[in-house]
Every structure is written in structure tokens, then in C-alpha cells.
C-alpha positions as CSV (number, residue, x, y, z in Angstrom):
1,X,6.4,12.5,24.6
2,X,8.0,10.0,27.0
3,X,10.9,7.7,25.8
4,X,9.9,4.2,24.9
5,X,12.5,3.3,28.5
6,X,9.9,5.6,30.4
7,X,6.6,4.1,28.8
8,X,7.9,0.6,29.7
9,X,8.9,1.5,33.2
10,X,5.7,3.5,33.7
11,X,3.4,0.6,32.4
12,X,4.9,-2.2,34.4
13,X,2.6,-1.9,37.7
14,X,-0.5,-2.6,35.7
15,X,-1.1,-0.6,32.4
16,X,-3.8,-2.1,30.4
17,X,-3.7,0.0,27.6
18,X,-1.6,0.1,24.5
19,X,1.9,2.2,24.9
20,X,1.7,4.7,22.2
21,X,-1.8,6.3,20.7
22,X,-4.6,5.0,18.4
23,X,-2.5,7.1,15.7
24,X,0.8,6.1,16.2
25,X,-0.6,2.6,17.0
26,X,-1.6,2.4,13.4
27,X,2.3,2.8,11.6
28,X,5.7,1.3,12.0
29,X,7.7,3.8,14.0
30,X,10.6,3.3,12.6
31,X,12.7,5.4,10.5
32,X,15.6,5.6,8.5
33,X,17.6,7.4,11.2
34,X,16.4,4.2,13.9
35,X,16.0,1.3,11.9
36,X,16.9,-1.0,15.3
37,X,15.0,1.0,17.6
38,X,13.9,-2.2,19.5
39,X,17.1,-3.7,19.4
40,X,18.4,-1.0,21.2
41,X,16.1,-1.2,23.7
42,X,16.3,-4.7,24.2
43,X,18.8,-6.7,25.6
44,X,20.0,-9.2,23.8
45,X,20.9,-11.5,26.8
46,X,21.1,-15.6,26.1
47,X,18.5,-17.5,27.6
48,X,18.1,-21.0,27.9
49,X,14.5,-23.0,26.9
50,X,12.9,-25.8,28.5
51,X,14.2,-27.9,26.1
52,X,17.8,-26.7,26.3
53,X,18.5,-24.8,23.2
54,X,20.2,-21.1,24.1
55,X,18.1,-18.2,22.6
56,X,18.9,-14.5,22.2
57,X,16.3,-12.6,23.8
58,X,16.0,-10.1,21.2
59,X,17.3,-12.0,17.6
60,X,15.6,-15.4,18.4
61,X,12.6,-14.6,20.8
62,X,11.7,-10.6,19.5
63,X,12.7,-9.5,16.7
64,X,9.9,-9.2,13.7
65,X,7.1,-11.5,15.8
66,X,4.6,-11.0,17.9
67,X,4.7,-12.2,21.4
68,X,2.9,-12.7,24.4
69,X,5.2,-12.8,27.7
70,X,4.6,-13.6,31.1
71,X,6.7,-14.3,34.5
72,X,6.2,-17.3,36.7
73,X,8.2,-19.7,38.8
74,X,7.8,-23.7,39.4
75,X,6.9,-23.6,43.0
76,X,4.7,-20.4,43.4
77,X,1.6,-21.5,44.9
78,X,0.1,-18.0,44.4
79,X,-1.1,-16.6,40.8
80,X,1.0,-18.9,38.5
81,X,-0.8,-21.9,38.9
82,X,-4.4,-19.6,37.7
83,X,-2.6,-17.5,35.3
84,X,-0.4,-21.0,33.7
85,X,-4.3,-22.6,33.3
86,X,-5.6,-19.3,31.9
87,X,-2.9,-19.3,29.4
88,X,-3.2,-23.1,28.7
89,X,-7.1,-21.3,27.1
90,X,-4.9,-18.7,24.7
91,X,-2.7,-21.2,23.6
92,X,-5.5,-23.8,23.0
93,X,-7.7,-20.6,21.4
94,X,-4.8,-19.8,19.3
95,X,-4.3,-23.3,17.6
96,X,-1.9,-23.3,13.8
97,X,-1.6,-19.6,14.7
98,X,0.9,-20.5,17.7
99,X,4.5,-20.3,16.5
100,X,3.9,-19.2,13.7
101,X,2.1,-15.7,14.0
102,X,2.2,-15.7,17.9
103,X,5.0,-16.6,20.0
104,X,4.3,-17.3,24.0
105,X,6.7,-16.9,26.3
106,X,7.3,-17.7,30.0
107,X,9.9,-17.0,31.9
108,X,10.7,-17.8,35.3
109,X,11.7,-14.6,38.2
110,X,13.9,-18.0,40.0
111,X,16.7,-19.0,37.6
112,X,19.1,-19.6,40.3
113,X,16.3,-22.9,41.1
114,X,14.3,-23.4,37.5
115,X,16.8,-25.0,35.5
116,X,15.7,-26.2,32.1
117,X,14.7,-29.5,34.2
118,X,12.4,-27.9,36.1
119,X,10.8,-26.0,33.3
120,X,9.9,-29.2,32.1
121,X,8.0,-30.9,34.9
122,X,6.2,-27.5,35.3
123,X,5.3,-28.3,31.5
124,X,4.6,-31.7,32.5
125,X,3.0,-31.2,35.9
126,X,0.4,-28.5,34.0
127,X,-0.4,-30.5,30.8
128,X,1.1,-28.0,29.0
129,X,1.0,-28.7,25.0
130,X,4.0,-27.9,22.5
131,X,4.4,-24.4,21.1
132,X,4.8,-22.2,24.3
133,X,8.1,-21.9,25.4
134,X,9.6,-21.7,28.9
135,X,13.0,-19.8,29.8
136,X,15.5,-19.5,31.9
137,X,18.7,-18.0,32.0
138,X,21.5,-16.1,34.3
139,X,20.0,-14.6,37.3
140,X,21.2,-11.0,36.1
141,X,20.1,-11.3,32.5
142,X,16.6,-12.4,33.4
143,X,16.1,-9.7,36.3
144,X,17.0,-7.3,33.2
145,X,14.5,-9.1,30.8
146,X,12.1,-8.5,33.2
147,X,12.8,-4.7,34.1
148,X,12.5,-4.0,30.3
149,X,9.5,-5.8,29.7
150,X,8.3,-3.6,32.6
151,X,7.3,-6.2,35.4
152,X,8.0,-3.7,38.0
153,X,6.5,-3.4,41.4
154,X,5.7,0.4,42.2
155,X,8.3,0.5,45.2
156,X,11.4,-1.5,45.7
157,X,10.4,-3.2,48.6
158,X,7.5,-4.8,46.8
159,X,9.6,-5.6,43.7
160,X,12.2,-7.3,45.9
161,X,8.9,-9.6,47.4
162,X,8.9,-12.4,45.0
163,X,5.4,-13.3,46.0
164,X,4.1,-10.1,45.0
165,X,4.9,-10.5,41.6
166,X,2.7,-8.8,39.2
167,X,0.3,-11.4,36.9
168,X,0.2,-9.6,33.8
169,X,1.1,-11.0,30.3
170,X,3.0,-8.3,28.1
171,X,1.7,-8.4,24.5
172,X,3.7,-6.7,21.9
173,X,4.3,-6.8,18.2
174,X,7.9,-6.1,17.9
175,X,8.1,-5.0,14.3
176,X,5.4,-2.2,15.1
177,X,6.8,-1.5,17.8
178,X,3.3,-1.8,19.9
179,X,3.0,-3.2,23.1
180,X,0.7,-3.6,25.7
181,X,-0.6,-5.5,28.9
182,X,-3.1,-7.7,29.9
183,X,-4.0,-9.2,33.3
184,X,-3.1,-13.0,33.2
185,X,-6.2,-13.7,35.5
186,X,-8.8,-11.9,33.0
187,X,-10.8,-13.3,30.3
188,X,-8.4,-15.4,28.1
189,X,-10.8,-14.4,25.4
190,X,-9.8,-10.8,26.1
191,X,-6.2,-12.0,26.1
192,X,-6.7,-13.7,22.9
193,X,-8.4,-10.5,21.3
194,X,-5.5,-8.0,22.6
195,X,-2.9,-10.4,20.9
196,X,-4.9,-10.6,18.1
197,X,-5.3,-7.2,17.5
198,X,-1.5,-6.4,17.3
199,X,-1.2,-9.5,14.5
């Protein structure tokens, strides 16, 4: 079997399925000998919020909850505005559950231009409702959020393309360790139904 660093890298261009196998899928992989098997794997980089608090990726945003993550930027005129209204469905669908059971995430691929400001005329400017948080942080600790969370493109020149970002939403339940993809333009209802299913 692959490690968990090659499933991640593997499953950043547009896996759709879960990581690990209906079997594994189904128990805690952790053991005595790795009790922090996630922490290891994930950095544990401060990022800010659109609010302004700092956050550790993995202690505060991670650990024991699941999540669903996506990239973006304030001034993409591509996918973020579709995916950002698609999302607005899951958060909406998701209701009490939100912050409590399910975390969502966003995080911007411009730090260097979306301060925590920004972030908040993007929530603003979208309509966008408490619960779902939106990050920022130090150019080089987001670019390695992102790597680990596997939002890759499939060469470097198309990775490097900002436009060309890939609209998934990763989906994990850290204290299982299971995580998956969906496509941030599909069905929120399947979006809502893959989250669900790793509560």
C-alpha cells in the first residue's frame, strides 16, 4: 500500500473516491505505535481567519472534526464565484450541523493580496452566512496547506497557472482518518451526502 503522503499527492488532480478501501474506511487507523498519525502529516502552520483570530491548521481547524476544504481567491472571475454559490447550498443544507459536526473551510491560493479584509467583503460581497470560515495566512504556509490537502495540478506548469486551479472540495474526517474529494461544481446534494457519510 501507498503512504498516506502518496494517496494525497495522487488524489489531488481529481480523485472522487474515498482514499483508503470500503474496509479500512470502516475503522480508526490508528494505533498505539501512531496515535498522531495526522498530525504528522499535517502541518501545523498558523493561519489567519476572516475575522482575525490566528488558527493552527492542524490543532484548531483538523484535529478530531470533520471538514470540508476548498481553495478560492477574492478576484477569480473563473470557478470561485459557481463553486462559492454551490457551497452557499451545503452550508445552508447543513443548518445546526455547521460548526458543530462539520467545519467548512476556505482558503485563499493569493495570501500575498487576501488579507483578512478582503476575506470579508468576499463574505460580504457573496451573502455568505456565519459558520464557514475563510483563511489566510503566509504565502509559504498556505502553498503547503494546499500541497497536503492535495490541490495539485498534474504538471508544474499547470500548478504554477493560478487560473487553472482545480474546483474540488476535500472532505475528510480527521479522527478516522478518511478523506476524500468532491467536485465543487457538482450536485451540492452529492456534496452534502459525501460529508455526511464520513460524520
Amino acid at each position: 500500500m501507498n503512504s498516506k503522503r502518496d494517496f494525497f499527492r495522487l488524489a489531488g488532480g481529481a480523485a472522487l473516491a474515498s482514499l483508503v478501501s470500503p474496509a479500512e474506511a470502516r475503522a480508526p487507523r490508528r494505533t498505539p505505535e501512531r496515535p498522531n498519525s495526522m498530525a504528522d502529516y499535517f502541518p501545523n502552520v498558523v493561519l489567519e481567519t476572516h475575522d482575525g483570530r490566528k488558527v493552527r491548521f492542524y490543532d484548531d481547524l483538523l484535529k478530531g472534526k470533520v471538514v470540508a476544504i476548498n481553495m478560492m481567491y477574492s478576484i477569480c472571475t473563473g470557478i470561485c464565484p459557481s463553486s462559492t454559490a454551490n457551497l452557499k447550498q451545503v452550508q445552508q443544507a447543513l443548518g445546526k450541523r455547521l460548526g458543530k459536526d462539520v467545519f467548512m473551510y476556505s482558503i485563499t491560493l493569493r495570501p500575498e493580496f487576501d488579507n483578512s479584509a478582503a476575506l470579508r467583503d468576499y463574505i460580504k460581497q457573496y451573502d455568505i452566512q456565519p459558520g464557514w470560515t475563510f483563511l489566510t495566512g503566509k504565502p509559504q504556509d498556505v502553498d503547503l496547506v494546499r500541497r497536503k490537502l492535495g490541490f495539485v495540478g498534474d504538471t508544474e506548469a499547470l500548478d504554477a497557472d493560478i487560473n487553472q486551479h482545480t474546483g474540488m472540495v476535500r472532505i475528510g474526517n480527521e479522527r478516522l482518518e478518511r478523506w476524500t474529494m468532491s467536485p465543487a461544481l457538482g450536485s451540492h446534494r452529492q456534496i452534502l451526502r459525501t460529508i455526511l457519510e464520513l460524520t
